[in-house]
C-alpha positions in Angstrom: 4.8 -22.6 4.2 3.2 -19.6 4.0 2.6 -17.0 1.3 1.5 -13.4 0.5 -2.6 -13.4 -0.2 -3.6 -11.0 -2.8 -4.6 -8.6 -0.6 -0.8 -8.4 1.0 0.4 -8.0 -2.0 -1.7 -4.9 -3.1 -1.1 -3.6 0.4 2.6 -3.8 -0.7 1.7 -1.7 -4.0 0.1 0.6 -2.0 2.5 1.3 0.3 5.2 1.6 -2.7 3.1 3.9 -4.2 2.3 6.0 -1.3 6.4 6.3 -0.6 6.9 7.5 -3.9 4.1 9.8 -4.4 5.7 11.5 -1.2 8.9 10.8 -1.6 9.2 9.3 1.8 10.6 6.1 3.1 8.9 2.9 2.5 10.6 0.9 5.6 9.1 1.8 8.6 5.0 1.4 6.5 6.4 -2.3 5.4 7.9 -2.5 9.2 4.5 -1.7 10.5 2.0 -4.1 9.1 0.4 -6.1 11.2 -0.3 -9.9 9.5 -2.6 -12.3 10.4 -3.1 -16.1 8.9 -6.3 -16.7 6.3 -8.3 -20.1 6.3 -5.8 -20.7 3.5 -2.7 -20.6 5.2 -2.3 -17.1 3.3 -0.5 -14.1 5.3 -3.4 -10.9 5.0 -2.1 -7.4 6.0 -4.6 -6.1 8.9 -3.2 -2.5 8.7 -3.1 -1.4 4.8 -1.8 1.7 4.6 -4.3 4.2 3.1 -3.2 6.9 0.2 -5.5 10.3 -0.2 -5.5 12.3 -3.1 -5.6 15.7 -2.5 -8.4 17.1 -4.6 -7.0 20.8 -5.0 -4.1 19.4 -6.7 -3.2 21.0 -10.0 -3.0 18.8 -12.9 -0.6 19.7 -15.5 -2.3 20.4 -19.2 -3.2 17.0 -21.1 -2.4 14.8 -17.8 -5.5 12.5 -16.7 -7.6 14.2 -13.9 
């Protein structure tokens, strides 16, 4: 049997995370990973997605920059 490493799983975060900050679909990111076995029989994600924050971004007052 196998099962999600740790890594897969933040790779799964990150890829909700990314869909919601742009309100885009989350499918065809989860669709797209690529998975490979560890040593412990764990599944690893070789294509996490990767989320960019766009520094000129306003912040609203009071938020955490």
């Amino acid at each position: 049997m196998l099962i999600l490493s740790d890594d897969a799983l933040g790779a799964i975060m990150l890829a909700l995370q990314k869909s919601l900050m742009e309100q885009s679909d989350i499918v065809p990111v989860l669709k797209g990973f690529e998975f490979q076995v560890n040593e412990k029989e764990e599944l690893v994600v070789m294509n996490p997605p990767v989320l960019s924050l766009d520094q000129e971004e306003e912040y609203p007052p009071g938020s955490n920059e």
